[in-house]
PyMOL Python script that loads the backbone (N, CA, C, O; Angstrom):
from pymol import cmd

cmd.read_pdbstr("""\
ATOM      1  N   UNK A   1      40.119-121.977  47.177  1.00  0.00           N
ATOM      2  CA  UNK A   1      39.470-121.270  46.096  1.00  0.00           C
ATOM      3  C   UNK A   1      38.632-120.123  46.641  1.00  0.00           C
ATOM      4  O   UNK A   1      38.438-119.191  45.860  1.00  0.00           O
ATOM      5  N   UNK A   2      37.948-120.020  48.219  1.00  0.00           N
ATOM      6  CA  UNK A   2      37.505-119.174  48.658  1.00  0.00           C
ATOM      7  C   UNK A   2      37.952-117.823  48.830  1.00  0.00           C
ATOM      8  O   UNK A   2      37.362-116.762  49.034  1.00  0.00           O
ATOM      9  N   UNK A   3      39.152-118.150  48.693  1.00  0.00           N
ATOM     10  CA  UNK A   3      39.868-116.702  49.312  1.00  0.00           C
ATOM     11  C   UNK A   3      39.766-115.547  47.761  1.00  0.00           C
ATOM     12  O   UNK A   3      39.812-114.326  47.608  1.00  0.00           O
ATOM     13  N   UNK A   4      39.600-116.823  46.769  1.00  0.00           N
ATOM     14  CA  UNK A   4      39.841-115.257  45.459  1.00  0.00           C
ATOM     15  C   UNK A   4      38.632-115.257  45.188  1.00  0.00           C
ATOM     16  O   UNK A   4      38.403-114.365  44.372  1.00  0.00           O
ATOM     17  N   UNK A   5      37.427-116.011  45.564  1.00  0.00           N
ATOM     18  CA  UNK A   5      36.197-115.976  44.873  1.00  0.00           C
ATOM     19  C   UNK A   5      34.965-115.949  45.676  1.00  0.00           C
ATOM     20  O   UNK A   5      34.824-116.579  46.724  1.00  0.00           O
ATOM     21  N   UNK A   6      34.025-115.140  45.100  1.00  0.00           N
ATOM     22  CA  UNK A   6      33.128-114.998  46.703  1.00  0.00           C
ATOM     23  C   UNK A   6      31.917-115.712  46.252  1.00  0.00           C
ATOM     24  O   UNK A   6      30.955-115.582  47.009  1.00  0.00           O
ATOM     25  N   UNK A   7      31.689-116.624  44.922  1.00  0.00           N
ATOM     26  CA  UNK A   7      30.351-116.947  45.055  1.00  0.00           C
ATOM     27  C   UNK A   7      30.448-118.734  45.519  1.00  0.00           C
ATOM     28  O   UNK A   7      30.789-119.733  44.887  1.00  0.00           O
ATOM     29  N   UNK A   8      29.948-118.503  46.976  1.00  0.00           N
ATOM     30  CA  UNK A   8      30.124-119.808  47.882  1.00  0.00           C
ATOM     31  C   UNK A   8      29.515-120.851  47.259  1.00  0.00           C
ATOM     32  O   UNK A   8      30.137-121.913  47.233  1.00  0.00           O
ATOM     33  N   UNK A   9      28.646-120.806  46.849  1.00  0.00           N
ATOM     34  CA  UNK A   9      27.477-121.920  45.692  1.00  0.00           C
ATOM     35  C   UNK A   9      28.599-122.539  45.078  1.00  0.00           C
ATOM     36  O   UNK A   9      29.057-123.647  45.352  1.00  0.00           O
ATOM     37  N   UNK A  10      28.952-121.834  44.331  1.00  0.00           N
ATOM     38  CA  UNK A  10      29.676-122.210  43.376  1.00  0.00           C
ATOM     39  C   UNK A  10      31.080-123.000  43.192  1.00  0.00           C
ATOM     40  O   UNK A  10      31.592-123.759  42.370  1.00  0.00           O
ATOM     41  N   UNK A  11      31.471-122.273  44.663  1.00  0.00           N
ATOM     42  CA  UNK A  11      32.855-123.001  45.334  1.00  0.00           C
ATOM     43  C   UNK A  11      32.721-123.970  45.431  1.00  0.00           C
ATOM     44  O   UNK A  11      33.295-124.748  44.669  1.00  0.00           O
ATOM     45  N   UNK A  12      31.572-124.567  46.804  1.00  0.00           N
ATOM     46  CA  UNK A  12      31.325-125.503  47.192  1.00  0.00           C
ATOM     47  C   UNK A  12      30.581-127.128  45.947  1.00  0.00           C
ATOM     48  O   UNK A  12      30.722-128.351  45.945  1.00  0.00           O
ATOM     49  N   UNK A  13      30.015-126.359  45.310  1.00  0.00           N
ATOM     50  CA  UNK A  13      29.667-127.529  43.683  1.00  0.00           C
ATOM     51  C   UNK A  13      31.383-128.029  43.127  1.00  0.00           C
ATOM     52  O   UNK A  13      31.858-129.118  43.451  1.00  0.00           O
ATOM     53  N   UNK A  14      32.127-127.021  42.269  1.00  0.00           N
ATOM     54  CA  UNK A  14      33.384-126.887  42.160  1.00  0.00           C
ATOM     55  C   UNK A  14      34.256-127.911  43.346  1.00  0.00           C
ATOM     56  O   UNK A  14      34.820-128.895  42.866  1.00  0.00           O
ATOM     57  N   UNK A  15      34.328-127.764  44.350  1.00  0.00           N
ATOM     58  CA  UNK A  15      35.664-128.652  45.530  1.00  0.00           C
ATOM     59  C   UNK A  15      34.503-130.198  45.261  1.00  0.00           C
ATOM     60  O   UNK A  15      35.232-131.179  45.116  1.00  0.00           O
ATOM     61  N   UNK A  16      33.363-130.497  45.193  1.00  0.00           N
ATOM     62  CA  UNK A  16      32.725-131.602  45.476  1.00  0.00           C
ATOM     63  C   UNK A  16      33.018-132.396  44.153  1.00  0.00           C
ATOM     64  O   UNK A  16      33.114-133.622  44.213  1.00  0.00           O
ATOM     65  N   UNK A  17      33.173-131.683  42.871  1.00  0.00           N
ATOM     66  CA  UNK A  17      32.959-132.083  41.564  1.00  0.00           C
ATOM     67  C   UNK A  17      34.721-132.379  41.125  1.00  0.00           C
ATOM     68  O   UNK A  17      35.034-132.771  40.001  1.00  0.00           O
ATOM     69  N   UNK A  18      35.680-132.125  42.165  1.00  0.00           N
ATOM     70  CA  UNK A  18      36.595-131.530  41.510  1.00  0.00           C
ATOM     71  C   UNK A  18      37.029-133.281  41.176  1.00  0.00           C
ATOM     72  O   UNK A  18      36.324-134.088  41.783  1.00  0.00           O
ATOM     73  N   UNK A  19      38.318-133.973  40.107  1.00  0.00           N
ATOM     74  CA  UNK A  19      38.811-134.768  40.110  1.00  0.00           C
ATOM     75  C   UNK A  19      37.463-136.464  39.790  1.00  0.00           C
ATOM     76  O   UNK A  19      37.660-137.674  39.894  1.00  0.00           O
ATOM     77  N   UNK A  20      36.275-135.686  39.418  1.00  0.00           N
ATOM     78  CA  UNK A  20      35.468-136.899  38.879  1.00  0.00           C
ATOM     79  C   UNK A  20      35.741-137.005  37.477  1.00  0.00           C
ATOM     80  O   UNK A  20      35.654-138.117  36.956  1.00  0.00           O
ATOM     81  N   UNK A  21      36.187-135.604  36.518  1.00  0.00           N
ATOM     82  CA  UNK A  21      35.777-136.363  35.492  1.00  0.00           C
ATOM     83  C   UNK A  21      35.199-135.353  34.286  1.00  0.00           C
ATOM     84  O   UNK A  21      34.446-134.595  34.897  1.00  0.00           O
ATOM     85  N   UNK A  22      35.187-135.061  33.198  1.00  0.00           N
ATOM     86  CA  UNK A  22      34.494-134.550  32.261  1.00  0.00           C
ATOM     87  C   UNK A  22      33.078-134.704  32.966  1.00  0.00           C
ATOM     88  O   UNK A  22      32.713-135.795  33.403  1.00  0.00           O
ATOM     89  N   UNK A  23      32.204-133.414  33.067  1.00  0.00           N
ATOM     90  CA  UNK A  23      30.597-133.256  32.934  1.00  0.00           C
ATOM     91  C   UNK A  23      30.377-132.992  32.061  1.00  0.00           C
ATOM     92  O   UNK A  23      31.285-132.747  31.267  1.00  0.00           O
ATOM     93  N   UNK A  24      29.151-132.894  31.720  1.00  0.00           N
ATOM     94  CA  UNK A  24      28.356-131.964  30.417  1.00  0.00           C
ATOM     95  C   UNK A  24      28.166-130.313  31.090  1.00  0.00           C
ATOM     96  O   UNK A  24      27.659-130.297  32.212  1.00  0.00           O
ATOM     97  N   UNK A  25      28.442-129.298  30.637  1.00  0.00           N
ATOM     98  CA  UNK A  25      27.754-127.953  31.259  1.00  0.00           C
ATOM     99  C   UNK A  25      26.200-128.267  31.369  1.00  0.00           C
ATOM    100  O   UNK A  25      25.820-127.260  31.968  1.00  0.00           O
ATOM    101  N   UNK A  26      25.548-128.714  31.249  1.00  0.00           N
ATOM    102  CA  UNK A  26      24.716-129.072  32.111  1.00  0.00           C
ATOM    103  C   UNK A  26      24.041-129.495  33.864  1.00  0.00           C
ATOM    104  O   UNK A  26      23.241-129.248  34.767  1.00  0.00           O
ATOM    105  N   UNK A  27      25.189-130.334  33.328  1.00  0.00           N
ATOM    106  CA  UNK A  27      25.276-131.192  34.958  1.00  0.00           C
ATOM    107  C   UNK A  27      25.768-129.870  36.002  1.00  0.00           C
ATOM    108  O   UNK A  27      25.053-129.857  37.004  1.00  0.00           O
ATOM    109  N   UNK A  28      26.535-129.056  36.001  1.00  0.00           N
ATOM    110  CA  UNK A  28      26.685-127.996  36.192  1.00  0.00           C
ATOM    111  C   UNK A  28      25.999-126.815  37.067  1.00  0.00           C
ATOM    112  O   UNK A  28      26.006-126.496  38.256  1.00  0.00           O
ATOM    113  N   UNK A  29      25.213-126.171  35.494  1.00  0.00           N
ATOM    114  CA  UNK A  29      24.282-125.427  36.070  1.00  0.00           C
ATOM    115  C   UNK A  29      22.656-126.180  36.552  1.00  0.00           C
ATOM    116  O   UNK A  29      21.624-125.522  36.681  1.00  0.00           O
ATOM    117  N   UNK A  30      22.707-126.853  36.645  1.00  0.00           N
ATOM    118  CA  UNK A  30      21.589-127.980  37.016  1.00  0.00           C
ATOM    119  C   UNK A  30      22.091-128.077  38.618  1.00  0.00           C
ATOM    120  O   UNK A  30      21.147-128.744  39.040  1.00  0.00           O
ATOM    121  N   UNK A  31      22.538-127.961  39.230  1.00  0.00           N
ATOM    122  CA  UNK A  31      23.226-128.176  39.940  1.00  0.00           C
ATOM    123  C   UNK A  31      23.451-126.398  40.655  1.00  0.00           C
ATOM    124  O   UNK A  31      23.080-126.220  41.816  1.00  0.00           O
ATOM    125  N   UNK A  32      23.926-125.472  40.035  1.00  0.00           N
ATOM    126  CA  UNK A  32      23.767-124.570  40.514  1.00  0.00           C
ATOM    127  C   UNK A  32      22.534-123.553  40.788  1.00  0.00           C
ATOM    128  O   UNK A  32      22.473-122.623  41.592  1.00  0.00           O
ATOM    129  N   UNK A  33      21.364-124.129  39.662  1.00  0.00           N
ATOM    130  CA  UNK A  33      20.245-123.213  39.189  1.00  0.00           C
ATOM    131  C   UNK A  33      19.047-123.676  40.122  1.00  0.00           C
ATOM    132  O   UNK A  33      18.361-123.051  40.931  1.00  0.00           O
ATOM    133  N   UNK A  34      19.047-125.397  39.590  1.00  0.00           N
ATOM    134  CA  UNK A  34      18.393-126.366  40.211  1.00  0.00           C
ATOM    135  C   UNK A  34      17.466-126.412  38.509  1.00  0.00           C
ATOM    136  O   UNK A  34      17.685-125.756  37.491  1.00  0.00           O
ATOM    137  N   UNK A  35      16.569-127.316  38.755  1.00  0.00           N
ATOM    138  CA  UNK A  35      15.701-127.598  37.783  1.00  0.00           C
ATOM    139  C   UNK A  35      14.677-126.299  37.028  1.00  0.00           C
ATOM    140  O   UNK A  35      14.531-126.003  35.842  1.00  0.00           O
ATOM    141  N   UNK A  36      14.190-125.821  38.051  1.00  0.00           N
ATOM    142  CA  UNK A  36      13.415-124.772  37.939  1.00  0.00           C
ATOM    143  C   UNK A  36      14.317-123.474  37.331  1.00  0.00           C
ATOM    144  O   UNK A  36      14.064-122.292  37.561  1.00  0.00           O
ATOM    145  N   UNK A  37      15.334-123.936  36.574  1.00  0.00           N
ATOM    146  CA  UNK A  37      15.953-122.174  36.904  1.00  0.00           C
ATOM    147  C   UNK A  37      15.489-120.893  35.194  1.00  0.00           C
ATOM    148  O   UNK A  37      15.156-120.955  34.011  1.00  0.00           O
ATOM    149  N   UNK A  38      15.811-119.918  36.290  1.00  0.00           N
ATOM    150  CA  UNK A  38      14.992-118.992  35.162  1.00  0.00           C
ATOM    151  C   UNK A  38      16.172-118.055  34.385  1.00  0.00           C
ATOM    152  O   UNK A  38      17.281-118.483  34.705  1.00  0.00           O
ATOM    153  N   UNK A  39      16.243-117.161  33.665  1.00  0.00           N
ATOM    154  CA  UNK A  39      17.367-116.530  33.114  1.00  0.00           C
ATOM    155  C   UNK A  39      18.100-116.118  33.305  1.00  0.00           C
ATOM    156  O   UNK A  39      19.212-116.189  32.782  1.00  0.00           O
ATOM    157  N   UNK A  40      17.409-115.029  34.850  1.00  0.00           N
ATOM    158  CA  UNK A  40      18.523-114.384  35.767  1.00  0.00           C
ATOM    159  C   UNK A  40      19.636-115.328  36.251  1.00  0.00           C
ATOM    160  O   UNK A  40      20.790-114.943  36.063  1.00  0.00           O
ATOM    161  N   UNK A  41      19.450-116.452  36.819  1.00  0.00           N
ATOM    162  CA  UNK A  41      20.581-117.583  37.279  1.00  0.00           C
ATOM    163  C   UNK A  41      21.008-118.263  36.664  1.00  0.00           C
ATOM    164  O   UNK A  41      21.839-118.962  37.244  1.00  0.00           O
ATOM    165  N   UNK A  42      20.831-118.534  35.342  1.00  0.00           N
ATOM    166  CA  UNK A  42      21.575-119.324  34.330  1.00  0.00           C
ATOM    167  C   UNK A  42      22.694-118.141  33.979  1.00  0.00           C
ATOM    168  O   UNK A  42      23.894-118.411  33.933  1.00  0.00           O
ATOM    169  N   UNK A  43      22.181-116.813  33.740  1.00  0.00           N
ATOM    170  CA  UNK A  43      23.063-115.953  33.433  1.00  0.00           C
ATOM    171  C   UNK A  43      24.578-115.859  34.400  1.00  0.00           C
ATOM    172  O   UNK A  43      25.768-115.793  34.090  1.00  0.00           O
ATOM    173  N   UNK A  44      23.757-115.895  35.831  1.00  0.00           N
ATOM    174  CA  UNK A  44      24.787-115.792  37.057  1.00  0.00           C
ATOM    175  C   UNK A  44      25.485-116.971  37.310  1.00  0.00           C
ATOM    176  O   UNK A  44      26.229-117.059  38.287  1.00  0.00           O
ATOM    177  N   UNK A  45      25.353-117.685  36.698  1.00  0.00           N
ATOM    178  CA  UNK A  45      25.718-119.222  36.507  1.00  0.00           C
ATOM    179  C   UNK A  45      27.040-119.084  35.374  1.00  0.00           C
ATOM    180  O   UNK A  45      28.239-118.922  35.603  1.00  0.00           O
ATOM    181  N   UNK A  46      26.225-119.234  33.934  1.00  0.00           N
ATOM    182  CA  UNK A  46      27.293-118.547  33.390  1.00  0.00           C
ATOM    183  C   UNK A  46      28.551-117.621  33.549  1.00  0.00           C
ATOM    184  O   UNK A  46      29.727-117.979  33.494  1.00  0.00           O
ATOM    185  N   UNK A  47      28.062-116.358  33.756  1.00  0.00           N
ATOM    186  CA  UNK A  47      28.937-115.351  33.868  1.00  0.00           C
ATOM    187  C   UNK A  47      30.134-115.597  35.340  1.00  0.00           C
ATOM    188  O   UNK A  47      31.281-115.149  35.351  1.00  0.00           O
ATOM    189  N   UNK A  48      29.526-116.363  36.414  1.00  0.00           N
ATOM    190  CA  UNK A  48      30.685-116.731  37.344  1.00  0.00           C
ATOM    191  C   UNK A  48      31.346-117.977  36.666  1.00  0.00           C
ATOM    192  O   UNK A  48      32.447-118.191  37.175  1.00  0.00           O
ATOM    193  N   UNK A  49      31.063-118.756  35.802  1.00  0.00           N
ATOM    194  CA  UNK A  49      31.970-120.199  35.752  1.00  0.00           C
ATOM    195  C   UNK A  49      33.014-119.883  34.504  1.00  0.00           C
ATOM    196  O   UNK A  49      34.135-120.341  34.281  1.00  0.00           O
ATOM    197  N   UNK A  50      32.280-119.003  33.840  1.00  0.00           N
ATOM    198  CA  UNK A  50      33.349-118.168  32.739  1.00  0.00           C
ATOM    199  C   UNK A  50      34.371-117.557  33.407  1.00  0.00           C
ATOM    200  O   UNK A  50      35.519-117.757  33.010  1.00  0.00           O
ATOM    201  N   UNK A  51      34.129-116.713  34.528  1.00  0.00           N
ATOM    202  CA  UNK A  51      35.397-115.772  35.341  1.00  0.00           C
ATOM    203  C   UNK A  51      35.902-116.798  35.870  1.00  0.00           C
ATOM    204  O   UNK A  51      37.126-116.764  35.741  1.00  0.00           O
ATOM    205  N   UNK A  52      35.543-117.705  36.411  1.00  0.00           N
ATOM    206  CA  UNK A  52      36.492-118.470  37.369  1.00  0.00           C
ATOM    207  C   UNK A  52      37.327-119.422  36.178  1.00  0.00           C
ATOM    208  O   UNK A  52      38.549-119.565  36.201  1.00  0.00           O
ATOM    209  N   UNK A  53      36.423-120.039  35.141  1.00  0.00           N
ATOM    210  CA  UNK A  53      37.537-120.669  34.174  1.00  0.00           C
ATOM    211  C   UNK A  53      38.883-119.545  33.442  1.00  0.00           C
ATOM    212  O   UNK A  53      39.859-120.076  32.911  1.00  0.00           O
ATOM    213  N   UNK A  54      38.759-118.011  33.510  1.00  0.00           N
ATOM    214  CA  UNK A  54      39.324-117.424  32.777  1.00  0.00           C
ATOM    215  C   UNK A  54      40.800-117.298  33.959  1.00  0.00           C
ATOM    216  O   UNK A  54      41.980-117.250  33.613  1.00  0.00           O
ATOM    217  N   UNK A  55      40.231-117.265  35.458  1.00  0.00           N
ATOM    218  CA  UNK A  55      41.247-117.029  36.220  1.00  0.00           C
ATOM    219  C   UNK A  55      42.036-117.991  36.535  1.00  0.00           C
ATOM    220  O   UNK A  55      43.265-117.999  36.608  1.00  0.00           O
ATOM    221  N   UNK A  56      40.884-119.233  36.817  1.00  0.00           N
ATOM    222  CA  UNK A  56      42.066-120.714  36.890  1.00  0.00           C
ATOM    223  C   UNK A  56      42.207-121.706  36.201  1.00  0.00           C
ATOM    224  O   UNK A  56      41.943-122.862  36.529  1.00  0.00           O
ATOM    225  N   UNK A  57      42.708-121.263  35.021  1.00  0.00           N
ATOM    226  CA  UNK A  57      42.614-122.034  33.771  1.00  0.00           C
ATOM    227  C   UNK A  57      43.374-123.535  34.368  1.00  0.00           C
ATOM    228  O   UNK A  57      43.029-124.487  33.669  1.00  0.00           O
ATOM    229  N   UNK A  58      44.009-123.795  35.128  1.00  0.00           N
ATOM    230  CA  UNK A  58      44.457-124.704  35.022  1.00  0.00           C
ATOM    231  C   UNK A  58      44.001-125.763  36.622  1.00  0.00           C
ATOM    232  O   UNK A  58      44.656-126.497  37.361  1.00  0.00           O
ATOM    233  N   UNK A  59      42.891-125.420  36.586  1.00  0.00           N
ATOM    234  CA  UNK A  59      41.791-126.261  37.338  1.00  0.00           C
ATOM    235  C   UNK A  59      40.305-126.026  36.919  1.00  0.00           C
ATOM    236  O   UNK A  59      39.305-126.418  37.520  1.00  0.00           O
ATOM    237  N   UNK A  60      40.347-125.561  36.172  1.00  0.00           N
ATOM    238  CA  UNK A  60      38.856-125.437  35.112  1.00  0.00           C
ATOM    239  C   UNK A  60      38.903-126.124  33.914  1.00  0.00           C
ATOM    240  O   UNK A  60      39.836-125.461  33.460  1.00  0.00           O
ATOM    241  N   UNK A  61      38.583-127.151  32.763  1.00  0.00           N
ATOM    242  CA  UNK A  61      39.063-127.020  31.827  1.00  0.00           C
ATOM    243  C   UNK A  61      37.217-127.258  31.089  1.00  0.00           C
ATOM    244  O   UNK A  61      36.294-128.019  31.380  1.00  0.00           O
ATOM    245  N   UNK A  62      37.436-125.933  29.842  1.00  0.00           N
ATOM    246  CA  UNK A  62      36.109-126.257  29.399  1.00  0.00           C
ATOM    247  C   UNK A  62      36.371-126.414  27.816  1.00  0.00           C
ATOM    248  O   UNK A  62      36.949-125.521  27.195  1.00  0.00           O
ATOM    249  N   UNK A  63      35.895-127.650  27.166  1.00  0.00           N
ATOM    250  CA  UNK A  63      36.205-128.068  26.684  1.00  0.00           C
ATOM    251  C   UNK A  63      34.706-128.102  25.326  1.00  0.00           C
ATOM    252  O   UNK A  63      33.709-128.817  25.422  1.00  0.00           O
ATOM    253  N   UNK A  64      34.981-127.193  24.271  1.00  0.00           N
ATOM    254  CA  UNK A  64      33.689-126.651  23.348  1.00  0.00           C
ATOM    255  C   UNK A  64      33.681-128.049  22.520  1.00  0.00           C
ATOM    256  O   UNK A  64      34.752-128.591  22.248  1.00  0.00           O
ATOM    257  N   UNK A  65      32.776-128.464  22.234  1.00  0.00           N
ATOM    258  CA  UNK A  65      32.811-130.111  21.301  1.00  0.00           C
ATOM    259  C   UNK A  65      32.913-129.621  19.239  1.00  0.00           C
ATOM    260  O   UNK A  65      32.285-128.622  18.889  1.00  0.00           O
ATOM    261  N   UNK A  66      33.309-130.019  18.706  1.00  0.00           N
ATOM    262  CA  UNK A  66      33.047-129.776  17.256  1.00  0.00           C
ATOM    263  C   UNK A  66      31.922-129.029  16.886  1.00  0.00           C
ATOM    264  O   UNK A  66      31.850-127.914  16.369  1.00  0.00           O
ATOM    265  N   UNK A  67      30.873-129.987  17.308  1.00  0.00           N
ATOM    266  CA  UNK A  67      29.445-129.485  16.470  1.00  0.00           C
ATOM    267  C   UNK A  67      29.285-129.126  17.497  1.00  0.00           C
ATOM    268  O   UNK A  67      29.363-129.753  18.554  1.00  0.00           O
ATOM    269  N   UNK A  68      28.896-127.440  17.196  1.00  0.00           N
ATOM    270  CA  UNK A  68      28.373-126.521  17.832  1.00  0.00           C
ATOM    271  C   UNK A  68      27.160-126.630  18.316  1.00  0.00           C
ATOM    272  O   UNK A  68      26.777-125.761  19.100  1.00  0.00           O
ATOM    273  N   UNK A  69      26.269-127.743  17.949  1.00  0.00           N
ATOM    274  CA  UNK A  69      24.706-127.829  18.421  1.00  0.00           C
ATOM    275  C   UNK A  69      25.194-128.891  19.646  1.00  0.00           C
ATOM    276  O   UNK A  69      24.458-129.875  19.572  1.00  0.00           O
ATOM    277  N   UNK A  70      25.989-129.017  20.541  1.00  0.00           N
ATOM    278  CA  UNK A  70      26.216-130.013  21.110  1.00  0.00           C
ATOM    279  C   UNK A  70      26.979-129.010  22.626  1.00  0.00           C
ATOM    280  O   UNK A  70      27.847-128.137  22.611  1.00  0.00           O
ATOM    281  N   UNK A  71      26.470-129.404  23.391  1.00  0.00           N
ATOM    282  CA  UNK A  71      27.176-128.501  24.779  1.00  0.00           C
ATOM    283  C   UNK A  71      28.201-129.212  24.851  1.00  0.00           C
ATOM    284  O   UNK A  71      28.350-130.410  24.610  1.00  0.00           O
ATOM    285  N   UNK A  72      29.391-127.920  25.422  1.00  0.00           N
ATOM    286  CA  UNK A  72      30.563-128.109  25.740  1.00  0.00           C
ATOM    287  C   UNK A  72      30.613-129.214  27.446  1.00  0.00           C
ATOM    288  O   UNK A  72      29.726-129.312  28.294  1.00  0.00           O
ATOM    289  N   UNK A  73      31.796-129.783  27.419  1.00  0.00           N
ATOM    290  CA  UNK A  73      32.414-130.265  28.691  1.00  0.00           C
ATOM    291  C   UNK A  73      32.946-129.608  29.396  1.00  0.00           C
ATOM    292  O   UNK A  73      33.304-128.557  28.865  1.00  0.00           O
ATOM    293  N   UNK A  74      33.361-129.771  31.062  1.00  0.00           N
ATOM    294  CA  UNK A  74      33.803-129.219  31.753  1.00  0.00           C
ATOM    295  C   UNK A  74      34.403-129.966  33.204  1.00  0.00           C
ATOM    296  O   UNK A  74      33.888-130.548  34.159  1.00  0.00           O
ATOM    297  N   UNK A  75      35.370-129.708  32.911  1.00  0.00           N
ATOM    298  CA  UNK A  75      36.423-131.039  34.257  1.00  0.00           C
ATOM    299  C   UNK A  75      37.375-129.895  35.094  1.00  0.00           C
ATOM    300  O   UNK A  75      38.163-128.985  34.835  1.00  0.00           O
ATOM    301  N   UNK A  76      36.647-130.690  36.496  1.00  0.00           N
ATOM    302  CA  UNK A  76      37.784-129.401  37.256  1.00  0.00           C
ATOM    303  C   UNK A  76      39.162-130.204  38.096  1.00  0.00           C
ATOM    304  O   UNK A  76      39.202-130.762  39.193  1.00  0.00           O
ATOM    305  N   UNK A  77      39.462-130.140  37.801  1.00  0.00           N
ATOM    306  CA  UNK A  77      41.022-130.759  38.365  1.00  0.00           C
ATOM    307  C   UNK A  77      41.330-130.496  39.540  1.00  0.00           C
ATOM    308  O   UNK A  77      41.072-129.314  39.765  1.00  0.00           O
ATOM    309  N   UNK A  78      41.922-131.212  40.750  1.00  0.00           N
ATOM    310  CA  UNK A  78      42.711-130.835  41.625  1.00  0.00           C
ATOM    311  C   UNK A  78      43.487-130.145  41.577  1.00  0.00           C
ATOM    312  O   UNK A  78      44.297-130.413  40.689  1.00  0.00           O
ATOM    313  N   UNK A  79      43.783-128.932  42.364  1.00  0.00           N
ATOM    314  CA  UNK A  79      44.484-127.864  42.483  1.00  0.00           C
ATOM    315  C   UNK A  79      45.699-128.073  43.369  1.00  0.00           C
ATOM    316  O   UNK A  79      46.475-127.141  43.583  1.00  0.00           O
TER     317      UNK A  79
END
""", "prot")
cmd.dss("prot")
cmd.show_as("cartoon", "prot")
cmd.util.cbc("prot")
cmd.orient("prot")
């Protein structure tokens, strides 16, 4: 996954997470931000897990729940 994508954080969360399982997007950026995180990195959080789900749709899967007041899932599959 390194070779098409340069944000290493993100790789490395992604290969550790891969094949557990539905998360909450939470578990996620909690994980990428840390507890403390402020707008700028939720944003950069966001905006990389969106590009990488748009490019490898079929080891990303994010999954929006009905009720919209409810965060989406997100399971990354073996590649």
């Amino acid at each position: 996954m390194s070779t098409y994508f340069h944000d290493k954080k993100l790789n490395k969360i992604l290969a550790e997470e891969a094949g557990k399982g539905p998360q909450p997007w939470s578990h996620y950026r909690t994980r990428y931000c840390g507890y403390a995180r402020d707008r700028k990195s939720n944003k950069m959080f966001t905006e990389a897990m969106m590009k990488y789900a748009l490019k490898i749709p079929h080891r990303i899967v994010i999954v929006r729940p009905y009720n919209v007041s409810e965060e989406p899932t997100v399971e990354i599959l073996h590649g």
